[in-house]
N, C-alpha and C positions, 0 to 999 in steps of 0.2 A: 417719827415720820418725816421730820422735816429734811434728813437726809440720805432719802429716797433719790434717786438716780430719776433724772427727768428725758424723759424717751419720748422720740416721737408719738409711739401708742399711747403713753402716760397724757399726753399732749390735745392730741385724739379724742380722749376719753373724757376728758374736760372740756368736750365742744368748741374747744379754739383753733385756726385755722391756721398752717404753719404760718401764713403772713403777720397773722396776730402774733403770733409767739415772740416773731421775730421782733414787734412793736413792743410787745414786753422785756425781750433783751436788750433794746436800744432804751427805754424807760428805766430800769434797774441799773444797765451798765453792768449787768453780771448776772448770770442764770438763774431764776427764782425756788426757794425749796418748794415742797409740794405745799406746807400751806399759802404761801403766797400765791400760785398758781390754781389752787384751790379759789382764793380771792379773788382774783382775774377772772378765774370763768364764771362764775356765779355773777360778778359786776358788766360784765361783756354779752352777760347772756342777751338773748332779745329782752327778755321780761323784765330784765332791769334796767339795760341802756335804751332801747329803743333804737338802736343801729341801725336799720332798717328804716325804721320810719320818722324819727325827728325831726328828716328836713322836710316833711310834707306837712307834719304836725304842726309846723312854724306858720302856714298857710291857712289857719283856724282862727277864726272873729273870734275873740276873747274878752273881750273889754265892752263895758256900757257903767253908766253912771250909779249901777245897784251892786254892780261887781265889786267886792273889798278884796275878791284874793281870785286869780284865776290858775292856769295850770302852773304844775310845778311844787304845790304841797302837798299833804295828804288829801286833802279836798278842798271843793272849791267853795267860796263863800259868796253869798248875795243876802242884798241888805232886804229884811222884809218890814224895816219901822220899826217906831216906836223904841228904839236900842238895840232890837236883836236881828240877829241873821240865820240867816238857813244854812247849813254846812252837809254836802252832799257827794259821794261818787257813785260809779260803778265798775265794777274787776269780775274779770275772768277767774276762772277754776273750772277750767274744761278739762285739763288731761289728768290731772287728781281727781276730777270723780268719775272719769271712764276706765279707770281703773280702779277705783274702791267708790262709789257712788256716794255711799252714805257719808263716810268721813270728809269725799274730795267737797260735796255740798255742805257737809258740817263749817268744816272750817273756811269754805267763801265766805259765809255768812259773819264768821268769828273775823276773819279778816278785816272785812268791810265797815263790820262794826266799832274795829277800831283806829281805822282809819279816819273815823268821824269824831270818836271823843277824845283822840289824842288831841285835836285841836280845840277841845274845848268845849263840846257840844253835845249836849243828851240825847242819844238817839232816839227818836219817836216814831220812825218805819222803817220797812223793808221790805224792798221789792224784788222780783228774779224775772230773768227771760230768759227759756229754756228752750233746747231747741233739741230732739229726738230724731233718730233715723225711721226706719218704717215700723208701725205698729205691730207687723206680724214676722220684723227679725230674729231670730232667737235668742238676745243680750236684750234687748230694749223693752221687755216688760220691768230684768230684773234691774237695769240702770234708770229706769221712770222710777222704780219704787225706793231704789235706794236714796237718790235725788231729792224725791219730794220730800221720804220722811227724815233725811241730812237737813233739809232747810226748815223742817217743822222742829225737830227736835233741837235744834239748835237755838232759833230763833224763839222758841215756846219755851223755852229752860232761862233763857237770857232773861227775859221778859220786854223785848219790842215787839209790838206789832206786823207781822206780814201782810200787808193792806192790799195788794196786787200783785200782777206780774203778765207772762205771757208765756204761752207753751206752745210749740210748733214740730208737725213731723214731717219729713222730706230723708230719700233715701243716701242722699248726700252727707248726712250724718251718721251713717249706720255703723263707723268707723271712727266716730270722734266727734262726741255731743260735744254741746255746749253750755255752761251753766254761768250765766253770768248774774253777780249775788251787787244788789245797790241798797244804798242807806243813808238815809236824811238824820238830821239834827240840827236841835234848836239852841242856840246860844246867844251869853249877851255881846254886843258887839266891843266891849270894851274888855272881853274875857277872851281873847280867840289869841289862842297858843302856835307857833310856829316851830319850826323843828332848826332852823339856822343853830350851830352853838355858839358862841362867845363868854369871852371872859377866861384871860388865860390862867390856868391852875384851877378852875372850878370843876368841882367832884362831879364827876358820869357816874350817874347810876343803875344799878339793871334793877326791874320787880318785874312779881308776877311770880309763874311759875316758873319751877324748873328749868335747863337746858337737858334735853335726851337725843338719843339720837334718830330721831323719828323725822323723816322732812329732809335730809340731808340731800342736796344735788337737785332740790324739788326746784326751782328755780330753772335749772341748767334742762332737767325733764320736760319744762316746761314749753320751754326754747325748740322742742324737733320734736319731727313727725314720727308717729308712732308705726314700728317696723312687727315682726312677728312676735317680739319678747316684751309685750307692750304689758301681762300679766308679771312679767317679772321686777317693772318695776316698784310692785307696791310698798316698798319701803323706804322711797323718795316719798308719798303721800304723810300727810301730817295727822294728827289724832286729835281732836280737840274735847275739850271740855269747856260747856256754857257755863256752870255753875261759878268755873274759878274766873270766867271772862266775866258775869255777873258784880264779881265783887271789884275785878281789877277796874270796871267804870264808874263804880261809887270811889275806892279807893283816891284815881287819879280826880274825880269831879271836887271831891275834897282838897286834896292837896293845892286843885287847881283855884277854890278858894281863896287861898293866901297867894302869897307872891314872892314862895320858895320856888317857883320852875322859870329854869331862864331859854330851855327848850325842852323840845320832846318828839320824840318817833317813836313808832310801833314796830315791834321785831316781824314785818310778814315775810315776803318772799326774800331770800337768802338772811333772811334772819340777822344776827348780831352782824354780819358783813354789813349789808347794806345798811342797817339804821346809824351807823356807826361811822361808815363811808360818810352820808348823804348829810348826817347832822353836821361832819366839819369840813367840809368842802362849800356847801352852802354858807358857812359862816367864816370861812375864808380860813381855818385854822387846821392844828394838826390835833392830832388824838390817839392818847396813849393808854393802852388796855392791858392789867394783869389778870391773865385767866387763870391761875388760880383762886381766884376769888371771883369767878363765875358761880354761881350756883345751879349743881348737875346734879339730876336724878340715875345717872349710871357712874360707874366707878370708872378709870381708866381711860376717859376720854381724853384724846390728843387737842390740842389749838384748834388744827384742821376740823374736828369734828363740832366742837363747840359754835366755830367763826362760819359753818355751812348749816349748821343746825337748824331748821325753821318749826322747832317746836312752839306749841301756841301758846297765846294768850302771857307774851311779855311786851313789855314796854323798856328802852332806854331815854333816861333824861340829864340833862344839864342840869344842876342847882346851881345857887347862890351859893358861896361859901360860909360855912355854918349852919347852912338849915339842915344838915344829912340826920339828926337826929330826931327833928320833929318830923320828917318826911317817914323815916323807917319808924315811930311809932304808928304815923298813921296807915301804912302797910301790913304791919304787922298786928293791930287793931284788924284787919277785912283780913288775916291768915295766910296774908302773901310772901312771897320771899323778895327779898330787898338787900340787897348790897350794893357798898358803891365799890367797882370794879377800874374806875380810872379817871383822870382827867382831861383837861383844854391842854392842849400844848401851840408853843409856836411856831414847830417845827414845818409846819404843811405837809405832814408824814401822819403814815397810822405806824404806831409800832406797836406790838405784840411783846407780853412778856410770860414765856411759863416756865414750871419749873428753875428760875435762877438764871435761864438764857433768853434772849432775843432771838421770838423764833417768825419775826415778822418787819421788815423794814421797807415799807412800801411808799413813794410819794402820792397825795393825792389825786393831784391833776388829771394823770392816767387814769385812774379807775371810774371817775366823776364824770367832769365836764368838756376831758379830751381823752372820753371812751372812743373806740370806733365807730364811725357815721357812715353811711353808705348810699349815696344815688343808685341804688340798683337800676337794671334796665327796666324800661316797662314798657307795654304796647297797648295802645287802646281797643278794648272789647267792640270788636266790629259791628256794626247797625245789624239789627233785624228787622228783615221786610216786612211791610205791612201784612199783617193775618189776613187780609181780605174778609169775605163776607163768609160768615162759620151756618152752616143752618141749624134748627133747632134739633135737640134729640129729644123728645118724645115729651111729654106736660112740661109745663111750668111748674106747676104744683106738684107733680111726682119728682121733679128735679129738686124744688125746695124741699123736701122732705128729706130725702138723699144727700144732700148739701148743710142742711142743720145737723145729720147723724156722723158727718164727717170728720176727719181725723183734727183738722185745721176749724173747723166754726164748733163742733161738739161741745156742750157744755163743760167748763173746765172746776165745777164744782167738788166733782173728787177729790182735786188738787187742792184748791183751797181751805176747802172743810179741813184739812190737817193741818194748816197754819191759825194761831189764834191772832185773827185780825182784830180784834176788840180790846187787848190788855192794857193799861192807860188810860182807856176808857175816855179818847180822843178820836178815836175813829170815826167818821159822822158819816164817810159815803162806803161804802166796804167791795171786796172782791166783786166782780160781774158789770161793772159801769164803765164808762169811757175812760175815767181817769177815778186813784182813788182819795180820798179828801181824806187829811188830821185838822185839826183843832189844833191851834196853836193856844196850849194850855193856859186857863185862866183868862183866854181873850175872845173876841167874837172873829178874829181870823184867822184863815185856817190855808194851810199848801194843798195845792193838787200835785198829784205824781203821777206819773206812766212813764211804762217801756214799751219802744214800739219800734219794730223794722219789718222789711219787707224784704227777706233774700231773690225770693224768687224775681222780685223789679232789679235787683241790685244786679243779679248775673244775668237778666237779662241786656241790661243799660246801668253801668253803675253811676253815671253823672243823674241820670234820673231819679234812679234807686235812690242814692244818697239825698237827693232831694226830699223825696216823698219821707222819706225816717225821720227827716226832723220834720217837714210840713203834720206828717201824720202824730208826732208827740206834741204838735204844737191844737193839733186840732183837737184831741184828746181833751188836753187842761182849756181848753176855749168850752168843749161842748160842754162842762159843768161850769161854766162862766167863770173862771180865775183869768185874769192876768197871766201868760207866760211868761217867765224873765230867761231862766236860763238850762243850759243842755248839760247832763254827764254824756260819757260815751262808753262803750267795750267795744272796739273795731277786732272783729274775730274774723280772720282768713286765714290763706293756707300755704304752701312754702313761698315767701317771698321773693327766692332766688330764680322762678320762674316766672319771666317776663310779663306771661297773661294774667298770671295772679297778684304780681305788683302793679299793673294794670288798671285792677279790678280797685286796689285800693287808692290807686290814684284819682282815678274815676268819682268812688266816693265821696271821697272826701272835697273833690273839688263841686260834688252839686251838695254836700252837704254845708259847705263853706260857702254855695251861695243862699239857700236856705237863710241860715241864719242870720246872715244880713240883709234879707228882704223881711225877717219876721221880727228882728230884733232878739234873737235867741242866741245869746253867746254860748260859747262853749266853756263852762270853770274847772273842768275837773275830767279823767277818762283814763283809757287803759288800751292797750294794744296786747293782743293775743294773735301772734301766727305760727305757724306750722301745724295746722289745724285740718291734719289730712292723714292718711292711715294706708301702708301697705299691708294691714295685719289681714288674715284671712277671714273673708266673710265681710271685709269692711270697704266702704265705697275709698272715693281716691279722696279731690279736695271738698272741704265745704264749699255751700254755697256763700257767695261775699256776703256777711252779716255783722253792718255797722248797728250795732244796739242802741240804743236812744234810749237817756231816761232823762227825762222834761220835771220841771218846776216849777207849781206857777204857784199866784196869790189870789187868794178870796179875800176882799174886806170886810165880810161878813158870809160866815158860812148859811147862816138861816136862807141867806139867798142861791144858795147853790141849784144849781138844772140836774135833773135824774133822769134815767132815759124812760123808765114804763109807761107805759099809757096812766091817765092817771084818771077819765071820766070817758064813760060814749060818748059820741055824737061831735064830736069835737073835731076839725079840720086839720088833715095832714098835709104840712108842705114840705117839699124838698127847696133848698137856698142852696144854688149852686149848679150849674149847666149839667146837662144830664145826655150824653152821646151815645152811650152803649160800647165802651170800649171794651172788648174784650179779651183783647192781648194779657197774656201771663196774666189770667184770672183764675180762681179758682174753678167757677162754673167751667172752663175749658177743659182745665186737670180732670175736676170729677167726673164730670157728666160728657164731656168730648173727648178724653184721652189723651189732651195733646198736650204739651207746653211749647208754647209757641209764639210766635209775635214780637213785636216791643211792648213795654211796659207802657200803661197810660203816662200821657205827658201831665208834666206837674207845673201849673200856672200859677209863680210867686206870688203876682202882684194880686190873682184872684184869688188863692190863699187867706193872703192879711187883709183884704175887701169883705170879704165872704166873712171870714173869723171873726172881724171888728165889728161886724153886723149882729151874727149872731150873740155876740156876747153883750152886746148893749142892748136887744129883745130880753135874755136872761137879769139884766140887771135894771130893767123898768118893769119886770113881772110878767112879760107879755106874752111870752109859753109855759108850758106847761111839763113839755117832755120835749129831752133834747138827744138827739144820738149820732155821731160824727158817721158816714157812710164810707166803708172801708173795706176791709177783706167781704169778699162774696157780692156786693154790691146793693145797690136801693131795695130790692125787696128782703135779702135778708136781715138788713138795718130794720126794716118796718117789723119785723117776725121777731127780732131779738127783743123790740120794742114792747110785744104784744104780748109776749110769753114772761117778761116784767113786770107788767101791768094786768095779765090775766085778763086781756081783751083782746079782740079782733079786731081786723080792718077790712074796709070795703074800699078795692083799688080800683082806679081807674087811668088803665096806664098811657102815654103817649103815641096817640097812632101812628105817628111817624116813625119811628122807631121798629124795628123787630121786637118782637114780645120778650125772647127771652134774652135778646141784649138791653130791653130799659131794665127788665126785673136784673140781672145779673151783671152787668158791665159793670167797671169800679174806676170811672171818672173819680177825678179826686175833685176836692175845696168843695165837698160835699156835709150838708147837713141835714137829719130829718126831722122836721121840729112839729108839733102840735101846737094847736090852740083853740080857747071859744070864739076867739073873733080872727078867723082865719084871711075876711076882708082884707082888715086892717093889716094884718102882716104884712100879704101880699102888696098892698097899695105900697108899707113902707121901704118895703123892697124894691120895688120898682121907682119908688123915688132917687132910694141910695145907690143906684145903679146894678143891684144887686140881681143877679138871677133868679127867677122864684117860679115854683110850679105848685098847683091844688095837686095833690094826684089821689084824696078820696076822704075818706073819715073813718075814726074808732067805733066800732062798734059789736055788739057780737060777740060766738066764740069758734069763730077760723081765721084765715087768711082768705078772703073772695075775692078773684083779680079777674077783671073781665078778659074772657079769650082763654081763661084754666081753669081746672080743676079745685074746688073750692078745698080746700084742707085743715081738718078741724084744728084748736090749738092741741087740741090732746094727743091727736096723732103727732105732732111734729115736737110736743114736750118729752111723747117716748122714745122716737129718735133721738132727741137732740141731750139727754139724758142717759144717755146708756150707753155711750161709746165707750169713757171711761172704766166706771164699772164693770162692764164686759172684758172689757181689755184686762184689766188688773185682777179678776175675780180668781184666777188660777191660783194654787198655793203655790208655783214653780216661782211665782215672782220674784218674791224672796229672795 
């Protein structure tokens, strides 16, 4: 293949632009064969360089004094004591599962998973934020179903934990979901492995499985918008197996024991290219590969296919010299495949060898660290006018009911119930809470996790939007009383080459950027996904902007952690935190008004870490009872998800100044709904700490009583808010 005739079409078809081309013949100094050019596009693509967005990614807080590793590895690390650290990301696998659901969710998962323990780290969870087109499209039962049970089967077969996540429907994805797969791990902080290589002449080794050729170009697929032949590409999707990922994390956690590895990367997107590129360019060296001594599960495979291949669940590493045989016992002990296929060179070159010829001589610089970079244009997303005054549509209470059976608040126990959140047997706060909590094994401390954004605030106002994504992950790991430390990300938008939708990301990232330095939330770890938009028929255009958020924090002892249910009658309900009645880009709008409209509620930093730092010092003196951050749908439905946890009522009493059905639904943010028996004292210590504070009734009972509506039992609103799912998925067409 390598002396295939290079054509513009040929050129074309590997998503490089003639300008690029022309950058790779000024790089070579001479025309590249097809597999070199095959190497180029896959390292050029967006999903591996970032071309697009690096130079705004440079403009992300990254640094605080818990931080031991931030962007730029497989994951980011922060210190949580006592020796060990947390090692965390999150990645996109949005166009591999809208085109094979089950698989493209199989292997996020497998992905993500080992983006964690190549550096060293026992994965202990897993979480997803998902994001679906409309409930009654004709693809989107059978891509829910495929999805969910890609992330259960994968993640249930490994043996981590799926402890949370987030599922959202909007018709803007009806054309190109989103699946974005994250994953925590605990290691010691004197054990954390990095992927730099060094050490010139030291043995590269491939393990794991096989090379097939399954996944080929998946990388380069990943990079553009999906046109009408978006089914045809399922053979760029990859195929994974938990079982052999299983053993390949006990394997490497062994080997990682000793101090035979001097680096290591995981084969994901563009497979043996990229782990191969990224290990010696980072380590400033060159790197020399004989594929025939690749190990392939098909016969006849070319360089090119092997070097594009993103079959799963391999790993490439650097040794010391001399340990390649205690290494491949201990592989071939767990029934892996292990060869070593090349070494360190000094060349600053990858060169390829098969068959007896050099069918690869490429410098590194180009492919790595002086890939294509691009300021695209961008335009700021234009203000929207104030919503003005919205009137009511018809009860409070009829609206609440209608509102918990919806697409966006419905219980999402469906989904979870097929993830086993328990295995580990570290679990201690599980699916359905603000954030979810592990046990840091063996110890009385434990992480909080959540994913959390808000598109519809994002394309309303993306500086705001990007605010509220981390405010609201920050608020999350507060409302179960942990310490926040630090942010992953999966920033998913849609063609970048379009001014409004470079825009949008700009926009993000720059309130997400202030976010996290008013919260102290760095960012260690993340993923960029664009082209995130669909010509194919039946399919919306772009997404809506959805910077994904998955937050981190620390418990010092979990026995103290805050739950959200009611936990006793008669007990005092307060809100901590100003209460307007905004209801711009609310759901209550969408559902119950028809509209989407407005700006997005504004997002007060400073009242944020006020409000957060309050509430989380009440959780850590005992002084509530039930804690629940007030967020999508707004203060009464926070009280209702409350009570429907607790299997109690409340009796409200709401703010007369206010419109009724803007206090029950507006979603002001730096919101908390907290209980307690000495509801006084809250209140008093609120008012001391300069803190906003409102009584607004007590637990009791079994409805929602709000003075001015309709009283509504909990059983009526458990049967809505319980059967969207089920109903939705109960067809056998699912499938």
């Amino acid at each position: 293949m390598t002396d295939i005739a290079i054509t513009p079409e040929i050129v074309a078809e590997h998503g490089l632009t003639p300008d690029e081309y022309q950058v790779i013949l000024s790089s070579l100094g001479r025309e590249p064969n097809l597999t070199e050019l095959g190497i180029f596009s896959v390292m050029w693509s967006e999903h591996c360089s970032y071309k697009s967005s690096r130079i705004h990614l440079g403009k992300l807080p990254t640094e605080a004094p818990w931080v031991i590793q931030g962007p730029g590895e497989n994951a980011g690390v922060i210190d949580i004591g006592d020796g060990q650290a947390a090692i965390f990301k999150m990645e996109s696998h949005n166009h591999p599962s809208y085109i094979e659901p089950y698989q493209g969710a199989a292997t996020g998962v497998g992905g993500i998973l080992r983006d964690v323990f190549t550096m060293g780290a026992r994965p202990v969870a897993n979480m997803n934020a998902l994001r679906f087109g409309r409930p009654d499209h004709p693809k989107m039962r059978h891509l829910i179903a495929g999805v969910v049970h890609g992330i259960g089967g994968y993640g249930n077969c490994v043996g981590v934990p799926t402890v949370g996540g987030e599922v959202n429907f909007h018709p803007a994805y009806d054309g190109n979901i989103l699946v974005n797969a994250m994953t925590v791990g605990i290691a010691d902080t004197d054990k954390i492995f990095y992927s730099a290589a060094s050490g010139i002449g030291n043995p590269i080794v491939y393990v794991g499985s096989k090379t097939g050729r399954d996944g080929i170009h998946g990388a380069t697929m990943a990079s553009a918008d999906f046109g009408e032949d978006s089914e045809a590409k399922r053979p760029t999707v990859q195929v994974g197996d938990p079982f052999t990922e299983k053993l390949l994390i006990e394997a490497c956690l062994e080997l990682m024991a000793s101090d035979a590895i001097v680096a290591i990367q995981d084969m994901g997107a563009a497979g043996l290219t990229s782990s191969s590129v990224e290990m010696a360019s980072k380590g400033g060296v060159g790197i020399e590969l004989d594929m025939d001594a690749v190990p392939c599960r098909e016969t006849g495979m070319t360089a090119y296919e092997m070097m594009l291949s993103e079959s799963q669940e391999r790993m490439l590493m650097v040794l010391k010299p001399g340990r390649e045989a205690e290494a491949e016992a201990i592989f071939h002990k767990w029934e892996l495949d292990f060869a070593v296929i090349g070494r360190v060179t000094d060349t600053g070159h990858m060169v390829l060898r098969h068959k007896g010829e050099i069918v690869c001589d490429i410098p590194l610089g180009p492919l790595a660290d002086n890939a294509p970079k691009y300021d695209r244009p961008h335009v700021p997303t234009p203000k929207r006018a104030p919503l003005g005054e919205v009137p009511a549509k018809g009860d409070v209470g009829d609206n609440l009911v209608a509102m918990m059976g919806s697409p966006d608040l419905a219980s999402r126990r469906w989904v979870w119930e097929q993830y086993d959140h328990m295995v580990g047997a570290d679990t201690v706060q599980r699916p359905g809470g603000d954030a979810a909590v592990v046990r840091v094994h063996d110890t009385k401390k434990a992480l909080a996790i959540s994913t959390d954004c808000t598109p519809r605030y994002c394309f309303a106002d993306p500086v705001e939007g990007g605010k509220q994504a981390i405010a609201e992950a920050w608020r999350n790991i507060t409302a179960v009383g942990a310490t926040p430390l630090a942010v992953t990300n999966c920033l998913n938008f849609a063609n970048p080459q379009r001014p409004d939708i470079m825009g949008q990301f700009v926009g993000c990232l720059e309130g997400m950027g202030a976010a996290c330095i008013a919260l102290d939330f760095p960012i260690v770890s993340g993923n960029v996904s664009l082209y995130n938009e669909s010509k194919a028929t039946g399919g919306g255009s772009a997404i809506l902007p959805t910077p994904a958020i998955g937050g981190v924090g620390l418990l010092a002892d979990y026995r103290k952690m805050a739950t959200l249910g009611f936990k006793a009658a008669d007990e005092t309900i307060l809100v901590i935190g100003e209460t307007r009645g905004h209801l711009g880009q609310s759901i209550w709008l969408r559902e119950i008004a028809g509209q989407e409209d407005g700006p997005p509620p504004p997002v007060d930093l400073a009242g944020e870490r006020r409000n957060g730092d309050f509430v989380r010092s009440l959780i850590a003196d005992g002084k509530v009872s039930a804690v629940h951050d007030c967020a999508d749908g707004g203060l009464l439905v926070a009280v209702t998800e409350m009570a429907l946890a607790g299997n109690i009522g409340a009796i409200l009493e709401p703010d007369a100044g206010i419109p009724l059905h803007a206090w029950a639904f507006g979603e002001d943010q730096a919101r908390y709904v907290v209980t307690s028996a000495n509801g006084a004292d809250i209140a008093e210590a609120a008012r001391a700490a300069g803190v906003p504070v409102a009584v607004i009734g007590r637990t009791g009972g079994d409805s929602i009583a709000l003075a001015g509506a309709r009283s509504v039992s909990l059983s009526a609103i458990r049967e809505a808010h319980e059967s969207f799912f089920p109903g939705l998925m109960s067809s056998e067409t699912a499938l």
